[in-house]
N, CA, C, O and CB atoms as a CASP TS submission, in Angstrom:
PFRMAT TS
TARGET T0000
AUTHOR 0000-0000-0000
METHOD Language model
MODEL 1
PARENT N/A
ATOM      1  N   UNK     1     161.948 271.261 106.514  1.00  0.00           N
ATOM      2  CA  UNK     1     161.395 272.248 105.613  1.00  0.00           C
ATOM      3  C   UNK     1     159.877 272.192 105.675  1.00  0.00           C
ATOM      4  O   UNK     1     159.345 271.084 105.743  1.00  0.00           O
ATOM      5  CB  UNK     1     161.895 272.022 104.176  1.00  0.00           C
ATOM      6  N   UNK     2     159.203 273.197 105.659  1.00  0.00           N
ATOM      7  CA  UNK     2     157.574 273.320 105.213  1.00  0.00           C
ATOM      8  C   UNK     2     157.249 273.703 104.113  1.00  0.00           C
ATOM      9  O   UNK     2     157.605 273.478 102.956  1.00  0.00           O
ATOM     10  CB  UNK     2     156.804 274.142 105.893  1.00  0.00           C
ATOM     11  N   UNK     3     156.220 274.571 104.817  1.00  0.00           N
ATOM     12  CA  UNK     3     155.149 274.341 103.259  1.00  0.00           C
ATOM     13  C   UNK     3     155.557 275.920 102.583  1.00  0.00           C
ATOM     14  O   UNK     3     155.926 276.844 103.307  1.00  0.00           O
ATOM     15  CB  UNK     3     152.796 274.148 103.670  1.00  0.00           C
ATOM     16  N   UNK     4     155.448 276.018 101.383  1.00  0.00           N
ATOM     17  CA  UNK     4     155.861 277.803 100.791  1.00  0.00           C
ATOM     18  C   UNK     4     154.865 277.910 100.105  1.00  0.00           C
ATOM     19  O   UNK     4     154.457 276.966  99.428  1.00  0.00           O
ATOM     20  CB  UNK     4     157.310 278.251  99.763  1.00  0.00           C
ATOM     21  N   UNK     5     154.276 279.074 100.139  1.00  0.00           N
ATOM     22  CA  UNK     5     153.206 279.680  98.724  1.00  0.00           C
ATOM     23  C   UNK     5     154.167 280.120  97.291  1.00  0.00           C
ATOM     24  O   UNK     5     155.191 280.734  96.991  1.00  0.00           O
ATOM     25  CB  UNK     5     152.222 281.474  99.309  1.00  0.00           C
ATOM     26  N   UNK     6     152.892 279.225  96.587  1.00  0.00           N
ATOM     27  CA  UNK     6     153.359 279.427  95.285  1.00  0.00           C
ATOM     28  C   UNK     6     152.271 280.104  94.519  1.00  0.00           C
ATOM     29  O   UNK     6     151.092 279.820  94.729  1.00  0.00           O
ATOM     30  CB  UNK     6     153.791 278.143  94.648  1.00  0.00           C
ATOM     31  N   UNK     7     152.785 281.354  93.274  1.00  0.00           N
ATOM     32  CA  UNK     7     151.893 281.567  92.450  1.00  0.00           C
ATOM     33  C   UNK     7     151.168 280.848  91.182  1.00  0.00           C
ATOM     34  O   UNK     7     151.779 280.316  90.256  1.00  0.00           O
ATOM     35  CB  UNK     7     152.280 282.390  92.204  1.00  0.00           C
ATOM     36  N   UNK     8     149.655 280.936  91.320  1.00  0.00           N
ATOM     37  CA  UNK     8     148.906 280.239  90.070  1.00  0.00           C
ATOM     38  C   UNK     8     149.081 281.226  88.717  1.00  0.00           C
ATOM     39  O   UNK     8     148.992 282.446  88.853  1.00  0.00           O
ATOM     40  CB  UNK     8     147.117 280.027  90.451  1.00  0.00           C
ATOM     41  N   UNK     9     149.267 280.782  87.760  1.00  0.00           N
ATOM     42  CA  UNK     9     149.390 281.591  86.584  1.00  0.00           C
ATOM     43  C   UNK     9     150.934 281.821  85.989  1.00  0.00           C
ATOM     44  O   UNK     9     152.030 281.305  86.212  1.00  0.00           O
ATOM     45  CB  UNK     9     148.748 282.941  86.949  1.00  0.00           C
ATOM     46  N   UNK    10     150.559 282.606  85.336  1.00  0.00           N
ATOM     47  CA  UNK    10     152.732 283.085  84.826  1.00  0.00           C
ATOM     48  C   UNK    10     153.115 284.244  85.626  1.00  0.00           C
ATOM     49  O   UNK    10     152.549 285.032  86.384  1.00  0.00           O
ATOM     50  CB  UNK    10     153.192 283.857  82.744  1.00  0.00           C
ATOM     51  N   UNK    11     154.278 284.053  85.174  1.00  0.00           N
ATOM     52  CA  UNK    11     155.599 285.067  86.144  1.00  0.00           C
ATOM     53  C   UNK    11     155.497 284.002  87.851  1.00  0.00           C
ATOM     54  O   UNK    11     155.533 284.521  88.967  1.00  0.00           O
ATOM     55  CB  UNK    11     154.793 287.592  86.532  1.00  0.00           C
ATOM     56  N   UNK    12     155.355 282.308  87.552  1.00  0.00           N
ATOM     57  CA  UNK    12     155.656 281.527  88.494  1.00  0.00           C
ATOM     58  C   UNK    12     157.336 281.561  88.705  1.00  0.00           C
ATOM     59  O   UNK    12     157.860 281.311  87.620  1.00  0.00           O
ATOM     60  CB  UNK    12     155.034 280.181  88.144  1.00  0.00           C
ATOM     61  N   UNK    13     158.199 281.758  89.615  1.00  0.00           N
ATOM     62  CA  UNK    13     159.685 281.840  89.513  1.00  0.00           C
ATOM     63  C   UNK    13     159.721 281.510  90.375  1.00  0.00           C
ATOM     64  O   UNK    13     160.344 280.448  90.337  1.00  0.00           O
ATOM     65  CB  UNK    13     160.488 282.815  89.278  1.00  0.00           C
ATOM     66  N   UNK    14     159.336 281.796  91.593  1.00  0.00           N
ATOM     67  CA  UNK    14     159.741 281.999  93.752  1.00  0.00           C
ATOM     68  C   UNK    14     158.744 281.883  94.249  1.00  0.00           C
ATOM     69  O   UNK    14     157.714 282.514  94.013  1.00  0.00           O
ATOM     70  CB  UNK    14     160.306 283.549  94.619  1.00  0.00           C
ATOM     71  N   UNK    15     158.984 280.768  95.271  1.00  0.00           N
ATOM     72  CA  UNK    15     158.142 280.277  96.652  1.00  0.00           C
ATOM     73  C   UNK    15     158.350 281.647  97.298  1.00  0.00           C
ATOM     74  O   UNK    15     159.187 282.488  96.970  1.00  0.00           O
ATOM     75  CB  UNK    15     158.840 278.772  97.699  1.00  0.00           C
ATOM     76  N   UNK    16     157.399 281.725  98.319  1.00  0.00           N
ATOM     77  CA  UNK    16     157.078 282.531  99.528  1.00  0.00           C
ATOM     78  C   UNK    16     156.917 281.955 100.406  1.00  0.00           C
ATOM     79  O   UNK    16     156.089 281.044 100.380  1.00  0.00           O
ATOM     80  CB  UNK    16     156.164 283.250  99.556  1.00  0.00           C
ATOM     81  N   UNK    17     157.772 282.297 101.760  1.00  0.00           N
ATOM     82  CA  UNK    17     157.332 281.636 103.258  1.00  0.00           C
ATOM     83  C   UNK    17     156.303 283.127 103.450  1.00  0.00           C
ATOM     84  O   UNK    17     156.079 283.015 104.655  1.00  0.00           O
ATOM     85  CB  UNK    17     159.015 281.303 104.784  1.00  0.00           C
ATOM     86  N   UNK    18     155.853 283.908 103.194  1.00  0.00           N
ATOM     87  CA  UNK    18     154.682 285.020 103.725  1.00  0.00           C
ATOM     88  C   UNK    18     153.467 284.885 102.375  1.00  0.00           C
ATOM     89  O   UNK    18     153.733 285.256 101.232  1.00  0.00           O
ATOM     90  CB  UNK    18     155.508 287.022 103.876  1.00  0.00           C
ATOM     91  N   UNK    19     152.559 284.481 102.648  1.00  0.00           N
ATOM     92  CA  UNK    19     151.540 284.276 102.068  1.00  0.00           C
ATOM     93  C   UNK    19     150.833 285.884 101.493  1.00  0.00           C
ATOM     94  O   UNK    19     150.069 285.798 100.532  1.00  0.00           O
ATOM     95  CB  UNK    19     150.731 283.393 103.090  1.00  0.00           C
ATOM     96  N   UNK    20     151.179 287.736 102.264  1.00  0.00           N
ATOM     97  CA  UNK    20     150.644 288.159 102.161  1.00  0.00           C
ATOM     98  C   UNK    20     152.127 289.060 101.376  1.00  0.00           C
ATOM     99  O   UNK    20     152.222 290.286 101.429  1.00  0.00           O
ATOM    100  CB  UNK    20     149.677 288.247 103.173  1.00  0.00           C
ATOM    101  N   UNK    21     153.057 288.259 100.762  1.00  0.00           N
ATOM    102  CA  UNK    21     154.410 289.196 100.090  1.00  0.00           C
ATOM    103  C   UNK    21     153.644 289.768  98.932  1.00  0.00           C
ATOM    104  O   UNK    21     152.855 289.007  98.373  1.00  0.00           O
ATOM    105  CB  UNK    21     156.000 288.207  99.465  1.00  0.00           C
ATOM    106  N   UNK    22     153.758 290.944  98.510  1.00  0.00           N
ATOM    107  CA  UNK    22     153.719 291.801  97.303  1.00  0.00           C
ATOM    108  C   UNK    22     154.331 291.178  96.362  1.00  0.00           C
ATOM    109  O   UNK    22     154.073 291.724  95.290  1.00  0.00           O
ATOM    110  CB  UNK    22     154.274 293.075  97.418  1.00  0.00           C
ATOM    111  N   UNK    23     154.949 290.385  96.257  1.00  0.00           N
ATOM    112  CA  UNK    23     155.490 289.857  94.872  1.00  0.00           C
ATOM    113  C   UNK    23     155.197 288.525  94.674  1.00  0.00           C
ATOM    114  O   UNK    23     155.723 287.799  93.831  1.00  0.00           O
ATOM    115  CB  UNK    23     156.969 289.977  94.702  1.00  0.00           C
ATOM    116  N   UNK    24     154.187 288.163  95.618  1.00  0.00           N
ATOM    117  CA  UNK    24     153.668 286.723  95.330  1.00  0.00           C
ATOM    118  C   UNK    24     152.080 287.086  94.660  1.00  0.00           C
ATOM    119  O   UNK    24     151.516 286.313  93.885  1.00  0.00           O
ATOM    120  CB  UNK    24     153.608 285.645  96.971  1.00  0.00           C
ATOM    121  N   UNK    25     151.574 288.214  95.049  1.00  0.00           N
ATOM    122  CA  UNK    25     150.460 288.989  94.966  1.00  0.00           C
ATOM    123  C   UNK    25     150.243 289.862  93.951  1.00  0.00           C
ATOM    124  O   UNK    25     149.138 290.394  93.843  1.00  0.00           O
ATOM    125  CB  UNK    25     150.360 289.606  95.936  1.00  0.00           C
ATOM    126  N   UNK    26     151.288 290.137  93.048  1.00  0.00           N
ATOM    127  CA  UNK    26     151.202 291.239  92.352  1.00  0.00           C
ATOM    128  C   UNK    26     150.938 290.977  91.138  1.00  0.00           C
ATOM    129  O   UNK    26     150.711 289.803  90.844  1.00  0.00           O
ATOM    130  CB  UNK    26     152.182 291.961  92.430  1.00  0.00           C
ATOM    131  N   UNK    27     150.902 291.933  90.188  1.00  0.00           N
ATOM    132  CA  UNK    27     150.723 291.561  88.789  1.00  0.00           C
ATOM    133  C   UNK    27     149.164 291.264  88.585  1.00  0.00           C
ATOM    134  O   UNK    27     148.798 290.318  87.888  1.00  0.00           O
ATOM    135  CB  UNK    27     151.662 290.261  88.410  1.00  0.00           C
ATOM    136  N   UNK    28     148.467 291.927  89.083  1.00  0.00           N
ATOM    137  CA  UNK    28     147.031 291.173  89.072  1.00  0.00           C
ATOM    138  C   UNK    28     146.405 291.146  87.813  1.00  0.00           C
ATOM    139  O   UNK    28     145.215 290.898  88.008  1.00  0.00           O
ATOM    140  CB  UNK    28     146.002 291.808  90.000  1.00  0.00           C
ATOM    141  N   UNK    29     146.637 291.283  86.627  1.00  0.00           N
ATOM    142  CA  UNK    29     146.517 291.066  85.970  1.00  0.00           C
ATOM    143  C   UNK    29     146.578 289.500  85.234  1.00  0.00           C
ATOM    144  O   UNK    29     145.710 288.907  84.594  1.00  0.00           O
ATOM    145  CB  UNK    29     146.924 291.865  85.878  1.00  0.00           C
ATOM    146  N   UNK    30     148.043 289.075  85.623  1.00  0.00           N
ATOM    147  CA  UNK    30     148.073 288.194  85.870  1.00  0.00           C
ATOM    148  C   UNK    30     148.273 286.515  86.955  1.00  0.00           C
ATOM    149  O   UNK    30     148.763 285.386  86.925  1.00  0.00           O
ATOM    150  CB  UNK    30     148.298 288.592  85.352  1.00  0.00           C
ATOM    151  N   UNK    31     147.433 287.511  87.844  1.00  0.00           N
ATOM    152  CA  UNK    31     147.582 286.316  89.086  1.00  0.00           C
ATOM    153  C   UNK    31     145.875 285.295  89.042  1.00  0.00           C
ATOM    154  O   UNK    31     144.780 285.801  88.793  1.00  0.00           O
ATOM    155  CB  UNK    31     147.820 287.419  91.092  1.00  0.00           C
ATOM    156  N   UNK    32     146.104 283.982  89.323  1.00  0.00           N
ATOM    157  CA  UNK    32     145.218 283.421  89.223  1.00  0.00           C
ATOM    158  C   UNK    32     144.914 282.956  90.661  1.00  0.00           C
ATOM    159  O   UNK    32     143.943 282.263  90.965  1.00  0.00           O
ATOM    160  CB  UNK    32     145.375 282.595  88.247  1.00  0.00           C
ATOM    161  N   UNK    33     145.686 283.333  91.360  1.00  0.00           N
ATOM    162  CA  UNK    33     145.992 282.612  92.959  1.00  0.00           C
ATOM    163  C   UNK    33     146.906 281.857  93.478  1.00  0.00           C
ATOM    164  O   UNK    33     147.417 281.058  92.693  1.00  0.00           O
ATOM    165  CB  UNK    33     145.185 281.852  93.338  1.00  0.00           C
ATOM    166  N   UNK    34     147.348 281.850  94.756  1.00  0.00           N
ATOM    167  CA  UNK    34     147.960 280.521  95.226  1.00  0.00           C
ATOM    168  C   UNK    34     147.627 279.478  95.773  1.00  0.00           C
ATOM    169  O   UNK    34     146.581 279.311  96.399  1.00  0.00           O
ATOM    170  CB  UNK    34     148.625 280.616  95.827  1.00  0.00           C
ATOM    171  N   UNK    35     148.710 278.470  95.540  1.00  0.00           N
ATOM    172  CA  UNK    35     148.619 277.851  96.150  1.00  0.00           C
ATOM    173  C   UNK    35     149.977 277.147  97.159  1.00  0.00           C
ATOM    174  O   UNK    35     151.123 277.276  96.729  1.00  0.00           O
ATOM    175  CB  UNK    35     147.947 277.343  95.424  1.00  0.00           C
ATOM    176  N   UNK    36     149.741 276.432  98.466  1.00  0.00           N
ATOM    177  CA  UNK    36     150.814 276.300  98.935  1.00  0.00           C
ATOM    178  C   UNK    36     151.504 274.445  98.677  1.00  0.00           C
ATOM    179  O   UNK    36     150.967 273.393  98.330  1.00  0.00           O
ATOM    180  CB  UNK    36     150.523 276.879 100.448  1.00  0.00           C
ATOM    181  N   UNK    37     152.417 274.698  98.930  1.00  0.00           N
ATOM    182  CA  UNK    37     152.941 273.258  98.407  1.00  0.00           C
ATOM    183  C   UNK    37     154.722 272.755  99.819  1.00  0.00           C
ATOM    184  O   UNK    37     155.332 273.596 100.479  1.00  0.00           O
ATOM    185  CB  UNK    37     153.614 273.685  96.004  1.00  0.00           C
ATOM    186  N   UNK    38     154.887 271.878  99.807  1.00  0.00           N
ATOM    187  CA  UNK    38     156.435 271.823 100.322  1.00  0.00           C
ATOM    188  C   UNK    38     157.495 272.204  99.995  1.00  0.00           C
ATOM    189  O   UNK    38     157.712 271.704  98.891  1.00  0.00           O
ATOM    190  CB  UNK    38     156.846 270.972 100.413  1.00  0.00           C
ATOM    191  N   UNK    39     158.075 272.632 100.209  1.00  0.00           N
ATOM    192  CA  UNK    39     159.324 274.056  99.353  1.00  0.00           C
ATOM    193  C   UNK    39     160.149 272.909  99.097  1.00  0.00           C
ATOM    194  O   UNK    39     161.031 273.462  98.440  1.00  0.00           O
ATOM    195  CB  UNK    39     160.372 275.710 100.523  1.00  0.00           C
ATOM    196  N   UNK    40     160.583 271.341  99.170  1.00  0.00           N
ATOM    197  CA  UNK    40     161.072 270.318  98.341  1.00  0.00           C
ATOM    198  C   UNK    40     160.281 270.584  96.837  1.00  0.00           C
ATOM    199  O   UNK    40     160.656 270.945  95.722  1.00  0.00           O
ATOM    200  CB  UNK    40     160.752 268.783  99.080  1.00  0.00           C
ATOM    201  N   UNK    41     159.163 270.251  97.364  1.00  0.00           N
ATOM    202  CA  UNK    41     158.211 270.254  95.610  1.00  0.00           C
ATOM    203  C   UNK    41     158.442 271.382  94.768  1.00  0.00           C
ATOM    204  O   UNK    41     158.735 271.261  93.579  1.00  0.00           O
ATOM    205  CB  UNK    41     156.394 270.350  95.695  1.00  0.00           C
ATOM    206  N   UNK    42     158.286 272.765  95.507  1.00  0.00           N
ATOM    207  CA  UNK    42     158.644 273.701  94.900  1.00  0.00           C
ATOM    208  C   UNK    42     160.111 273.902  94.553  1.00  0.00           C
ATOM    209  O   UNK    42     160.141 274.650  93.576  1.00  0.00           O
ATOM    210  CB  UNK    42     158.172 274.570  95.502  1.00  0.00           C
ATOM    211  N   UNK    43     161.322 273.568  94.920  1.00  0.00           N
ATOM    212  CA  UNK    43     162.549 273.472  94.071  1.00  0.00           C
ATOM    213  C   UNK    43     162.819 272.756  93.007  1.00  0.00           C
ATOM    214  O   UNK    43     163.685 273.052  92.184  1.00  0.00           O
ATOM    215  CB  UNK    43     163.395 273.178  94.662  1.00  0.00           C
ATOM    216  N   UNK    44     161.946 271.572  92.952  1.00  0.00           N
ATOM    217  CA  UNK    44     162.217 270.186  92.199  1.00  0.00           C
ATOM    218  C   UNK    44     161.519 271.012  91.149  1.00  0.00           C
ATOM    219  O   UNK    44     161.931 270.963  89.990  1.00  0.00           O
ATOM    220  CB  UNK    44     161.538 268.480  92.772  1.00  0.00           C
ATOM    221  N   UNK    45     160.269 271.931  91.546  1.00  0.00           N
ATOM    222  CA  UNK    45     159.625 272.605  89.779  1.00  0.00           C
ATOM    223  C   UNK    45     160.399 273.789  89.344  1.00  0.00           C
ATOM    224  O   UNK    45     160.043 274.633  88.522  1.00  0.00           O
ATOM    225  CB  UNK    45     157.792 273.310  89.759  1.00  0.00           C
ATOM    226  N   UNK    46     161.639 273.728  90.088  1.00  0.00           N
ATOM    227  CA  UNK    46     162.638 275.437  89.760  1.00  0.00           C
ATOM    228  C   UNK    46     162.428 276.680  90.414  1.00  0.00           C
ATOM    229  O   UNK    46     163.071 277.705  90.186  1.00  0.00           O
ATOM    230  CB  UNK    46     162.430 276.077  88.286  1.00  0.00           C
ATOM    231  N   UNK    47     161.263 276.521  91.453  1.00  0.00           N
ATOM    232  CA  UNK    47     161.132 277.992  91.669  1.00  0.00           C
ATOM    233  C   UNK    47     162.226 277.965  93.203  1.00  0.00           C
ATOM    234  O   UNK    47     162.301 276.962  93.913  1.00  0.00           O
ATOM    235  CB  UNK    47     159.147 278.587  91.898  1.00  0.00           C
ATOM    236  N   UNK    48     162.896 279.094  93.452  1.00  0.00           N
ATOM    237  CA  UNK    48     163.789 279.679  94.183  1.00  0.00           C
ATOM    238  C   UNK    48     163.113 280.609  95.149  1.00  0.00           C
ATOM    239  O   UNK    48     162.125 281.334  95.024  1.00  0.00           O
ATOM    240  CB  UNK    48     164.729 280.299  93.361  1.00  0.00           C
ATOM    241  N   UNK    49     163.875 280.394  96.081  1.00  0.00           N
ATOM    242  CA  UNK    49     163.191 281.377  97.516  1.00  0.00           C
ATOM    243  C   UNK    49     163.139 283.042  96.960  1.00  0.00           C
ATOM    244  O   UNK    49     163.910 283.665  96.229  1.00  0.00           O
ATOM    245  CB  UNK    49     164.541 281.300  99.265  1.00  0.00           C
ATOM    246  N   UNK    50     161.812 283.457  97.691  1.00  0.00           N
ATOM    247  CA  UNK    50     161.809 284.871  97.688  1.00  0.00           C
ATOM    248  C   UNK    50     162.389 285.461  98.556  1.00  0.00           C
ATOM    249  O   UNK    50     162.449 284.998  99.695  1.00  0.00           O
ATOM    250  CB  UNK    50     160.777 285.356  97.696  1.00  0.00           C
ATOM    251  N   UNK    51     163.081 286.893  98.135  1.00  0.00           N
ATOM    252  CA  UNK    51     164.100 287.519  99.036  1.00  0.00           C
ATOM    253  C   UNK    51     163.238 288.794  99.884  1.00  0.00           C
ATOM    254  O   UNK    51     163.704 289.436 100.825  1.00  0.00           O
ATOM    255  CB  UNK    51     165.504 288.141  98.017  1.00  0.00           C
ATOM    256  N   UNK    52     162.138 288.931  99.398  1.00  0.00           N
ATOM    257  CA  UNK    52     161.420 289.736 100.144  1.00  0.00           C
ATOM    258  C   UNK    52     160.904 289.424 101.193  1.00  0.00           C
ATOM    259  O   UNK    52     160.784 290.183 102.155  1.00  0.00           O
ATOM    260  CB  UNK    52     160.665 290.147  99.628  1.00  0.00           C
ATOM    261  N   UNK    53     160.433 287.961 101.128  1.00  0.00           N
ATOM    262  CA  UNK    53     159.521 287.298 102.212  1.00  0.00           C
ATOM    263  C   UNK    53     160.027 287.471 103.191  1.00  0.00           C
ATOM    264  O   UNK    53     161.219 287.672 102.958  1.00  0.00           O
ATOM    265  CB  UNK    53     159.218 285.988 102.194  1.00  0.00           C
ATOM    266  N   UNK    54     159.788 287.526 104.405  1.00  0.00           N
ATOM    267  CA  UNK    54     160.537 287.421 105.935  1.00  0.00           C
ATOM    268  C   UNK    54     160.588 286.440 105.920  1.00  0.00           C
ATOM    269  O   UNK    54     159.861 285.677 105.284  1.00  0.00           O
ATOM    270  CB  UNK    54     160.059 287.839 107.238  1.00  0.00           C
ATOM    271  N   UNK    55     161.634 286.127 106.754  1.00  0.00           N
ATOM    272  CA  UNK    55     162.285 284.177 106.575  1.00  0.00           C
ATOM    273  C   UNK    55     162.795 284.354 108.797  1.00  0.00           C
ATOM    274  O   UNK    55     163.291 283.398 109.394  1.00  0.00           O
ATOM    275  CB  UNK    55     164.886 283.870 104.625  1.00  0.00           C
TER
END
């Protein structure tokens, strides 16, 4: 497994394997940025794969 982008701020739910997905990006209102992490780390904090991302 590698590394997945995760969103900074709320509406955190789903890793991204595409750094440039619309739903890792959106909400700009409330996006603070990402950051990327090991998609182990990111399950162990609950967030679930994105279905948009290309995989």
């Amino acid at each position: 497994m590698g590394n997945v982008h995760v969103r900074i701020g709320e509406h955190r739910t789903k890793n991204h394997t595409d750094a440039d997905c619309p739903s890792l990006n959106g909400k700009q209102d409330t996006y603070l940025g990402q950051e990327s992490m090991p998609e182990d780390q990111a399950k162990e904090q609950g967030l679930t794969a994105c279905q948009h991302c290309k995989r």
